[in-house]
C-alpha positions in Angstrom: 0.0 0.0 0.0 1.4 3.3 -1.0 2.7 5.7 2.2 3.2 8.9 2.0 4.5 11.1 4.6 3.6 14.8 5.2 6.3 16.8 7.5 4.4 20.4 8.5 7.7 22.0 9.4 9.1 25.0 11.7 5.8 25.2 12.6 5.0 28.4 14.7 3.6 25.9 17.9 5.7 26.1 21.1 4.8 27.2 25.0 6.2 29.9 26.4 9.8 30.2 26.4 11.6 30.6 29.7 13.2 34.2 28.9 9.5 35.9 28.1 7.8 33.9 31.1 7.8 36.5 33.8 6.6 39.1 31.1 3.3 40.9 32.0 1.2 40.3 29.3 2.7 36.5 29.8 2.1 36.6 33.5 -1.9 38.2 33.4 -2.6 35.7 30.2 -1.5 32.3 32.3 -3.4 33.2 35.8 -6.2 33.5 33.0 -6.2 30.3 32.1 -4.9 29.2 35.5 -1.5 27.4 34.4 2.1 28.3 35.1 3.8 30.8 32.3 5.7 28.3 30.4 3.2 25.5 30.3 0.7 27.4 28.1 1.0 27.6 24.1 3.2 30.9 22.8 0.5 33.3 21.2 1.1 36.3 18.9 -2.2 37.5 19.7 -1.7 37.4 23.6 1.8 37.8 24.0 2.7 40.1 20.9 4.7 42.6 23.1 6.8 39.8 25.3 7.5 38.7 21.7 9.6 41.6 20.8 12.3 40.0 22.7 12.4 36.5 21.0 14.7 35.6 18.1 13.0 35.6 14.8 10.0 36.4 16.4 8.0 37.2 13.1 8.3 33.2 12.3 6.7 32.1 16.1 3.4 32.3 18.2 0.7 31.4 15.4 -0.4 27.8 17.1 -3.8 28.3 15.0 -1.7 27.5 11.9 -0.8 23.9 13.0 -4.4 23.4 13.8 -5.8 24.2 10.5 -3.0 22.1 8.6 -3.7 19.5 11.2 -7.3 19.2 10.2 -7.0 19.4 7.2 -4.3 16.7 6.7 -6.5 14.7 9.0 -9.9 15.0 7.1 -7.9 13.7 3.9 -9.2 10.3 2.6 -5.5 9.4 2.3 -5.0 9.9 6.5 -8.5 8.2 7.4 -7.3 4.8 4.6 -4.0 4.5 6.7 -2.1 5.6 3.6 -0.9 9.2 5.2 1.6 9.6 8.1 1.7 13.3 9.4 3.9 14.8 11.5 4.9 18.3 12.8 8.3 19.7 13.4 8.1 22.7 15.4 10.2 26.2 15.6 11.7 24.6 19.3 12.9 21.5 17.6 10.6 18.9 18.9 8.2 16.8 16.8 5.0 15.9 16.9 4.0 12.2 16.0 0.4 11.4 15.3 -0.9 7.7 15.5 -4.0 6.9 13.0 -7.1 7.4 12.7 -6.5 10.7 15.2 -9.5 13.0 15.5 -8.6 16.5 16.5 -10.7 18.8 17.9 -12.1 21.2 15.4 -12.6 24.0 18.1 -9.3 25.9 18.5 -9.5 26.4 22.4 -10.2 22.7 23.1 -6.9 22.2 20.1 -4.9 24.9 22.1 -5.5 22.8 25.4 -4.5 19.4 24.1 -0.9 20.8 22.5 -0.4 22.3 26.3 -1.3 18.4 27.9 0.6 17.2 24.9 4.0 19.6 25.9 3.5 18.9 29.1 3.0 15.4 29.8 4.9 14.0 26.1 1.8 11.5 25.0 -1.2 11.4 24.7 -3.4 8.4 24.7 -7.0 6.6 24.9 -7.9 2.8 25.2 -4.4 2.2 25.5 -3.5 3.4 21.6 -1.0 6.5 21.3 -2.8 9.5 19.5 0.1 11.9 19.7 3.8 12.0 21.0 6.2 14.5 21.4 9.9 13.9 21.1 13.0 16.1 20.6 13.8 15.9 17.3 15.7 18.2 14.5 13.9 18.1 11.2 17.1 16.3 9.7 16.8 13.7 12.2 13.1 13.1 12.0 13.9 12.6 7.6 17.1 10.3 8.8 14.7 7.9 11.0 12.0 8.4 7.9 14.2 7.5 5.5 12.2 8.5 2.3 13.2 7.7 -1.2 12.6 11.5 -1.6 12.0 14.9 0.1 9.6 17.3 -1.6 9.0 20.5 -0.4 6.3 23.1 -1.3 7.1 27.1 -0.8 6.7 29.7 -3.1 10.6 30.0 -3.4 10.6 26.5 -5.6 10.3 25.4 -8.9 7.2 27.3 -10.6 4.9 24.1 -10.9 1.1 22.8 -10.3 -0.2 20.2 -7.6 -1.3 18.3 -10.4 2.2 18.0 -12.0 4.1 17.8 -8.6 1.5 14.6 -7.4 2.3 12.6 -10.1 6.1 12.6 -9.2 5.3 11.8 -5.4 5.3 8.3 -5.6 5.7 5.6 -2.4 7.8 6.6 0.6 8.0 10.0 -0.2 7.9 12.9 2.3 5.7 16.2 1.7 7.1 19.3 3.4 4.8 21.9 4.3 5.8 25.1 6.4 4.3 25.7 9.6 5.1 29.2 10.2 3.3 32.7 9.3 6.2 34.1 6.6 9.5 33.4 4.8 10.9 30.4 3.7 12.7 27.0 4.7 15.7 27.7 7.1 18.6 26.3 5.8 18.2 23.7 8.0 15.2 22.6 6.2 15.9 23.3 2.5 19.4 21.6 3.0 17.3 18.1 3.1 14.5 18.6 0.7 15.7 17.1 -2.7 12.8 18.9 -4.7 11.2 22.3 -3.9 8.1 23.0 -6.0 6.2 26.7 -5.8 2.2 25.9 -7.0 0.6 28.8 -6.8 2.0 32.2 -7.6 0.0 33.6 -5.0 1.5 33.3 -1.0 -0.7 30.4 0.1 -1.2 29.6 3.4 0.1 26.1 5.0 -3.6 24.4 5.0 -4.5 25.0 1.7 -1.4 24.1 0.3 -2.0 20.8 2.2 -5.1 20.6 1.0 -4.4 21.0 -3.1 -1.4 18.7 -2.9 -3.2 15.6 -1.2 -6.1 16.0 -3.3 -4.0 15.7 -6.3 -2.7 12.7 -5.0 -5.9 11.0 -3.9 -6.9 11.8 -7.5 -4.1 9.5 -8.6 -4.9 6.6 -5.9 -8.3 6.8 -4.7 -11.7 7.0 -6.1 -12.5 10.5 -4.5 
């Protein structure tokens, strides 16, 4: 059976880092929601000013990214037929494994507190079946334990190209890469393992609907959709 795997990479979803933990707008936002500082999710929208401090701070705090990617990766036909494995790398260096068959909550609140159990506690599981781990994990050591046959990776910096014409060159065992983060382009990091970088849309697309284009295209090849 053909398996694909989809990396949503550098992607903006991390708690609070220890340096901006005693900031105010940190501080007032965590007795909110009645967790210490650095156990709840970093958030542009909450914590824009403590941000200010952070290295490449312009790439971080947009959790709500990695959920809409997340469900839309996980709605695919090609997640729910066992034939898609998805992962997130985040901005911290950790990853993100899901297990299958994972149903994430489509309310972003209820999403935002099970990536805070989830950084907190490592694993997350029900009956007895692992629905998500964390580990730390470099991108180029999540592709080395991978080991695809290739590495593509979508960004408007790449090749000009279409979903249609990049799908039919993904073939078994190859490894999707889809940003995670609000603007820019693949670290060096990244791009340095991709083999092929394809651009399909001259327009700035956001992570889920690049997601959403590219598996379709590749159900289309696979599935009866």
């Amino acid at each position: 059976m053909l398996l694909l795997s989809l990396i949503i990479a550098e992607a903006a979803l991390e708690t609070v880092p220890k340096q901006i933990a005693k900031h105010p707008s940190v501080v007032k936002h965590a007795a909110r929601k009645g967790k210490p500082a650095e156990e709840i999710l970093l958030d542009r929208s909450y914590h824009h000013s403590a941000m200010l401090k952070l290295e490449n701070a312009e790439r971080r705090g947009r959790p709500d990214l990695a959920h809409f990617a997340l469900l839309e990766a996980t709605s695919t036909p090609l997640y729910r037929n066992n034939m898609l494995n998805v992962y997130v790398h985040t901005v911290a260096n950790k990853v993100i494994l899901l297990g299958e068959n994972v149903r994430l909550p489509k309310s972003y609140f209820r999403f935002e507190g099970l990536m805070e159990d989830l950084f907190k506690d490592r694993k997350i599981t029900a009956d007895n079946n692992m629905l998500m781990e964390l580990k730390d994990m470099k991108f180029q050591d999540l592709v080395d334990k991978l080991k695809p046959r290739k590495v593509v990776g979508l960004s408007r910096a790449g090749a000009r190209s279409s979903a249609e014409k990049v799908a039919k060159m993904i073939d078994d065992d190859t490894a999707i890469v889809v940003g995670g983060f609000p603007r820019g382009h693949f670290s060096n990091a990244i791009s340095g393992k991709i083999n092929y970088t394809y651009s399909i849309s001259e327009l700035a697309l956001e992570s889920h609907l690049v997601i959403a284009r590219i598996l379709y295209e590749c159900e289309k090849l696979r599935l009866f959709v």
